[in-house]
GUTORBA-571292 format. One record per residue (C-alpha): x, y, z; residue in one letter. Coordinates in steps of 0.25 Angstrom, whole numbers. Example, Ala and Ser with C-alpha at 12.3 -4.5 7.8 and 13.67 -1.06 7.14 Angstrom:
2
REC    xx    yy    zz pagu
REC    49   -18    31    A
REC    55    -4    29    S
This chain:
313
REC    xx    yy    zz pagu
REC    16   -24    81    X
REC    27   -36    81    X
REC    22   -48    76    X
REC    10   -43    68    X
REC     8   -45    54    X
REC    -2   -41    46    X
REC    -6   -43    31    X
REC    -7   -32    20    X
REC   -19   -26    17    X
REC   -21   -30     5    X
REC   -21   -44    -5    X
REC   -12   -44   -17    X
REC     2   -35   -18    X
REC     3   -21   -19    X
REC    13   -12   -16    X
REC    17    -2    -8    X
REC    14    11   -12    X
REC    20    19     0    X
REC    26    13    12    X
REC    25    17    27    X
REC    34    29    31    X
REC    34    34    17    X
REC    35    49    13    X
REC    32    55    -1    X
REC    36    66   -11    X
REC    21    68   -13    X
REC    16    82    -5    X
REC     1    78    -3    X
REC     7    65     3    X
REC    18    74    12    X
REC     3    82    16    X
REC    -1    72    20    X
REC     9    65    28    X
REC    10    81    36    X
REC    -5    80    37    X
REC    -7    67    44    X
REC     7    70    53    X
REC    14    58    47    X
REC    30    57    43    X
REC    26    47    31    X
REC    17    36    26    X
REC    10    31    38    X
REC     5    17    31    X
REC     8     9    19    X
REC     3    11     3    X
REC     0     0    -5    X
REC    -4     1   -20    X
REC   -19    -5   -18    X
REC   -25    -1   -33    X
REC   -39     5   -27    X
REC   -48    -6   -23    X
REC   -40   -17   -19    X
REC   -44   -24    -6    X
REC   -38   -20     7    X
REC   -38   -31    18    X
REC   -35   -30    33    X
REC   -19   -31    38    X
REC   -24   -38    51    X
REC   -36   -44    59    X
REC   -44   -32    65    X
REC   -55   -24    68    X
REC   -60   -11    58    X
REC   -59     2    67    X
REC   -61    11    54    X
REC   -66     9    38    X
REC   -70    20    32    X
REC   -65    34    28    X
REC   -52    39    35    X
REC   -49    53    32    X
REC   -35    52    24    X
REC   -35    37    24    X
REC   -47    38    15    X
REC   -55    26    17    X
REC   -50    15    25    X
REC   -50     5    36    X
REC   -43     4    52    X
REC   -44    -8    57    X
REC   -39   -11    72    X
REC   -29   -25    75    X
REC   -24   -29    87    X
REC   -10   -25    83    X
REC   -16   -10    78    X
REC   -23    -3    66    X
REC   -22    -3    52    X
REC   -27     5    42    X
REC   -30     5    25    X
REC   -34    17    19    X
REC   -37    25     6    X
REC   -48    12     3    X
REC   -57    14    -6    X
REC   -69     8     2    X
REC   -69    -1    15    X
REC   -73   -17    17    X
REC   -75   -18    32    X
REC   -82    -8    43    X
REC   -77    -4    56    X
REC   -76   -14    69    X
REC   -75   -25    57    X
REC   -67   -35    60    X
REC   -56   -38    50    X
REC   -46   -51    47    X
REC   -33   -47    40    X
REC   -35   -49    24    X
REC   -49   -46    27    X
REC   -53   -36    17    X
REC   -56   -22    21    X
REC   -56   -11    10    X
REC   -52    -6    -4    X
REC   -39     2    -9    X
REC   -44    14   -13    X
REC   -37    29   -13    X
REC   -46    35    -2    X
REC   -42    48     7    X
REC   -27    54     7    X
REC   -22    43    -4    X
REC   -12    47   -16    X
REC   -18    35   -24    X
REC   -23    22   -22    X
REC   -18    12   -11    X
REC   -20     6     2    X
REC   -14    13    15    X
REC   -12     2    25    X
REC    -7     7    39    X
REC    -5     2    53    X
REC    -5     7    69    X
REC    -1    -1    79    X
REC    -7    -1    94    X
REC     5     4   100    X
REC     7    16    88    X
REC    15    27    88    X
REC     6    40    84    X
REC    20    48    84    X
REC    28    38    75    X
REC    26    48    62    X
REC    15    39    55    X
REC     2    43    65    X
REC     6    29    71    X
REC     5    20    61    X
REC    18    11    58    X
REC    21     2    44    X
REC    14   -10    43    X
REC    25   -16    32    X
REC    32   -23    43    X
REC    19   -29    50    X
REC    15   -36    35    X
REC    16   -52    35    X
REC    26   -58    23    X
REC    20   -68    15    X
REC    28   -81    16    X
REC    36   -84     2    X
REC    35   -98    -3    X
REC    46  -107    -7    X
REC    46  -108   -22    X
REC    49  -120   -27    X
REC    61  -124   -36    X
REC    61  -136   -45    X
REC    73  -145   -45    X
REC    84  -143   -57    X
REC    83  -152   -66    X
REC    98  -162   -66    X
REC   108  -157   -78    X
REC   105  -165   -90    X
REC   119  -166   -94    X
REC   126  -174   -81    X
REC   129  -185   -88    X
REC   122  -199   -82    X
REC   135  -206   -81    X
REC   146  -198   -73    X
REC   147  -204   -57    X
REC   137  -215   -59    X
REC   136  -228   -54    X
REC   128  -241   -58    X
REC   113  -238   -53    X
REC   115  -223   -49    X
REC   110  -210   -55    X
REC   121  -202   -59    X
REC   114  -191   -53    X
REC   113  -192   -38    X
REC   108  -180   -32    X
REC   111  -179   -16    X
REC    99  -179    -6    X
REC    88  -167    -8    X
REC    95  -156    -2    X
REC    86  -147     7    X
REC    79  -133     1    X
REC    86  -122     4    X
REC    80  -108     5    X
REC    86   -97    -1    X
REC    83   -85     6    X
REC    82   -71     2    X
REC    79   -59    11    X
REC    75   -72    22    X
REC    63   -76    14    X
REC    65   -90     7    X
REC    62   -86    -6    X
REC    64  -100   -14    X
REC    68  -114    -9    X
REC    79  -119   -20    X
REC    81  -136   -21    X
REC    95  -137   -22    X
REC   100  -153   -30    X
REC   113  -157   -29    X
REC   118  -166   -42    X
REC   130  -172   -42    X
REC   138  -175   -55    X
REC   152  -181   -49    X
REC   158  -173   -39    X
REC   150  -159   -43    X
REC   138  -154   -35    X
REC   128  -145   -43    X
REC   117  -137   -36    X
REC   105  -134   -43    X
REC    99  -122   -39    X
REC    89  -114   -42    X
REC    92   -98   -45    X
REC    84   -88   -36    X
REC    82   -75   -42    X
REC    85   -65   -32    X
REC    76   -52   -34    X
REC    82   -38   -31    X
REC    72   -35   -20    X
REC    79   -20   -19    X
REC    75   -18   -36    X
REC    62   -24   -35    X
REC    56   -14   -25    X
REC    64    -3   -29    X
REC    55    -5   -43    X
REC    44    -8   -34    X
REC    45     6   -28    X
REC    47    15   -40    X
REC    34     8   -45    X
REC    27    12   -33    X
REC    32    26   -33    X
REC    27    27   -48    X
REC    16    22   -46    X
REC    13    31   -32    X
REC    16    43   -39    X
REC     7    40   -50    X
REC    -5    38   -41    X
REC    -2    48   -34    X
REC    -1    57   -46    X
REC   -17    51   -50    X
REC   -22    57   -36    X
REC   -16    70   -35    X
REC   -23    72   -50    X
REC   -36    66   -45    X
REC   -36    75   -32    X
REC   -34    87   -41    X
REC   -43    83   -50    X
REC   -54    80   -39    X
REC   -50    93   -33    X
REC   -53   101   -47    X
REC   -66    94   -48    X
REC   -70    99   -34    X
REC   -67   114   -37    X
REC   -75   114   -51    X
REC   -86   109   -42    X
REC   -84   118   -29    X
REC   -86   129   -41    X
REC   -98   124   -48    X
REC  -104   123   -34    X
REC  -100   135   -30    X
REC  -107   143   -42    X
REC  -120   133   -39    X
REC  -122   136   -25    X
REC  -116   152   -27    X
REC  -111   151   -12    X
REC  -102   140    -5    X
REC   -96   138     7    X
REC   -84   129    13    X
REC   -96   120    17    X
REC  -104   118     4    X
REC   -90   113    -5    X
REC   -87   103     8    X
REC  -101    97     7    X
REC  -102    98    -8    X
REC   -90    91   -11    X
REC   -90    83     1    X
REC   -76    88     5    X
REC   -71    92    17    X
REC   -71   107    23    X
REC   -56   109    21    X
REC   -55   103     6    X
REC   -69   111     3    X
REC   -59   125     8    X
REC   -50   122     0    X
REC   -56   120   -12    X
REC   -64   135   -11    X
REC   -51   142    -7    X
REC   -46   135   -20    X
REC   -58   141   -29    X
REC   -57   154   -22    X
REC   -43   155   -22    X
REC   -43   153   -37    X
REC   -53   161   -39    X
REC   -64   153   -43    X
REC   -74   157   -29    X
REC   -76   168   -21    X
REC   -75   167    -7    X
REC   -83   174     4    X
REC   -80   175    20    X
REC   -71   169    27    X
REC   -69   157    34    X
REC   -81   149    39    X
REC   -90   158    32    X
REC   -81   158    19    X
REC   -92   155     5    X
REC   -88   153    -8    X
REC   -95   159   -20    X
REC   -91   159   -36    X
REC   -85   170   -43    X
REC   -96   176   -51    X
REC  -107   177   -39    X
């Protein structure tokens, strides 16, 4: 991929929330990262608040919009140089086979699927990827992100000292100040991005040069993301805090209403709770082995004739 360059996915600034490669203390997270056969975060996290408008990294075509398993809802598209892919929107603004200009707009933040939150996962494949590289093939796209150019910012020249006295090293007709020739801006570089251009005057009061020169604040770029990152981490574990109490809450709502179905209907199966609340066979499973385990149904057969009936029947 040398020499590509592609925009983020998104207008405005907003930070990272969990970079590429990263690993976490949190045990679903560390489930997760065993389920899908990954060694750490496979794409980057920014802090999209929900809703905020996602746009294409690079000119392509949509090969995918829509619901994606763990990736809740998201968008693929295809570009000459390889895929990328935005997921846990909240809804989609473009269909497949849709060609797509980078900035274009192609979906919403949101906290669909396997998300701790919300944000916006952006990841990227190559053509020539590497399945067995630890992260399903997908490489970090930070490096592959366009900087914006810094403009110079300009400096106004130095008023002269009031207090040089009009008469020292004058001559009939002259100013008693007689600057030399504009000197030529020089840049003062930091980290090899101009960050300023300062004017430098020379005055000259008898023999003695002074330079005027603007002070540049140097900023402790080490400090800044240091506070940057605790923030971030704050701010991480409060959402993800918010979501564990929202799955378990959501959770406890499903088994009251497995219940009230149950004494409605006198005989359930597997079946019945996966089409009732619209959930899948393995989560239906689990929620019946809770209730039955605790107590709270009976259970009959075995296996794929298993049914489910309440206590007082």
């Amino acid at each position: 991929m040398a020499g590509i360059s592609l925009r983020l996915p998104f207008n405005g600034d907003y930070p990272v929330s969990f970079a590429f490669g990263a690993t976490s203390e949190n045990e679903d997270i560390k489930k997760k990262f065993i389920e899908w056969g990954i060694v750490g975060h496979n794409g980057v996290d920014y802090g999209l608040p929900e809703g905020t408008e996602v746009v294409a990294s690079s000119d392509g075509k949509v090969i995918q919009s829509g619901d994606n398993g763990d990736f809740g809802i998201s968008v693929t598209i295809q570009h000459e140089w390889g895929q990328s892919l935005c997921a846990h929107l909240k809804e989609t603004k473009v269909s497949q086979d849709q060609e797509v200009k980078a900035g274009d707009v192609i979906g919403l933040s949101g906290q669909t699927g396997s998300a701790f939150g919300e944000h916006l996962h952006f990841a990227i494949k190559p053509n020539d990827l590497d399945v067995n590289n630890g992260y399903l093939g997908f490489i970090d796209p930070s490096p592959y992100f366009g900087k914006p150019t810094i403009q110079p910012i300009e400096v106004p020249q130095s008023p002269l000292p009031a207090e040089v006295p009009m008469d020292i090293g004058t001559k009939e007709g002259q100013s008693p100040i007689s600057p030399e020739p504009p000197q030529q801006l020089q840049p003062i570089i930091i980290e090899k991005e101009v960050i300023r251009e300062v004017p430098v005057e020379k005055i000259v009061e008898k023999e003695v040069i002074k330079e005027v020169i603007k002070e540049v604040q140097v900023v402790n770029q080490e400090e800044v993301q240091k506070q940057v990152s605790e923030r971030l981490k704050t701010e991480q574990d409060e959402r993800r805090k918010l979501a564990n109490i929202a799955r378990t809450q959501k959770k406890q709502d499903n088994l009251n209403k497995i219940l009230e179905f149950v004494k409605e209907k006198k005989i359930v199966t597997n079946d019945d709770i996966r089409d009732f609340l619209r959930i899948s066979q393995s989560t239906a499973s689990n929620y019946l082995t809770e209730l039955a385990n605790n107590g709270k149904l009976k259970r009959q057969g075995e296996h794929g004739g298993t049914k489910y009936t309440a206590l007082n029947l």
